[in-house]
N, C-alpha and C positions, 0 to 999 in steps of 0.2 A: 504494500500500500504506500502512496506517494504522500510524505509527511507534508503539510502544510504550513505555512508560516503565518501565524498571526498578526495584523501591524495595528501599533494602538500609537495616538499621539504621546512622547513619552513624557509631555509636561502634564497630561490627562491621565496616564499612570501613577507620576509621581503621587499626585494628587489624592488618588484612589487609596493608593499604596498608604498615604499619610491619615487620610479620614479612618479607613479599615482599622488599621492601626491604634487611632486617638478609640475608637468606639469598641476594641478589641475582636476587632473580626479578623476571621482572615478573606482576604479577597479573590483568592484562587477557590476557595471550597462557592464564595456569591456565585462569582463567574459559571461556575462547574454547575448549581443550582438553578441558574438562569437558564442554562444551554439544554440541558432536562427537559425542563416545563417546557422551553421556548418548544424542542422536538418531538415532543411528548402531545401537545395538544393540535388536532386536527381540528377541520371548518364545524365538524361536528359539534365537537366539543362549545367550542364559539356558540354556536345557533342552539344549543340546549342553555348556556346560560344566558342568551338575549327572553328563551323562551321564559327562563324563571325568574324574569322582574315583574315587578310586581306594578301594575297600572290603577290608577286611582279612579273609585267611580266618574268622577268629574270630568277624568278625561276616554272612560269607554263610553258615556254618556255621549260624547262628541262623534261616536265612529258611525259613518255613514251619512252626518248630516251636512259634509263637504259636496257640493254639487260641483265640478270643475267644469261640465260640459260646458262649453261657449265662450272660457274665463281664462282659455290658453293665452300664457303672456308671452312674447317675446321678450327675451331677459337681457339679450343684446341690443333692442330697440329701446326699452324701457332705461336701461343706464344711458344708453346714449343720448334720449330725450330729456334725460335728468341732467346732465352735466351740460346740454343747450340751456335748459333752463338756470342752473346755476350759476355757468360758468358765460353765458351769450356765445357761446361757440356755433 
């Protein structure tokens, strides 16, 4: 297997190296931890916790009373008529 070279800026390690340090961690075990979870969780994983937030009646109250038919905005016409209006361009 073709080893890999890691590059971190090294005034952003020092850094690391220094805070770890003051707060008694080590930063190789963070690092190691991170790289885990980071490979560890798929889209799955993601869309099960988006599923388990918790929505307030207030705002399921709201679902379906958006009509958008007819109310399509152009978002590039509508800045651009804003910054005529603001700017007299």
């Amino acid at each position: 297997m073709e080893s890999e070279i890691l590059h971190i800026d090294n005034a952003l390690l020092h850094k690391a190296f220094s805070y770890t340090r003051s707060q008694g961690l080590d930063l190789s075990a963070i690092l190691e931890d991170f790289l885990i979870q980071l490979i560890s969780h798929s889209q799955s994983s993601v869309e099960e916790k988006i599923r388990k937030v918790k929505i307030s009646n207030e705002v399921k109250s709201l679902a379906g009373r958006l009509n958008l038919e007819g109310n399509a905005v152009d978002w590039d016409e509508a800045k651009q008529a804003y910054f005529r209006e603001k700017y007299g361009v």
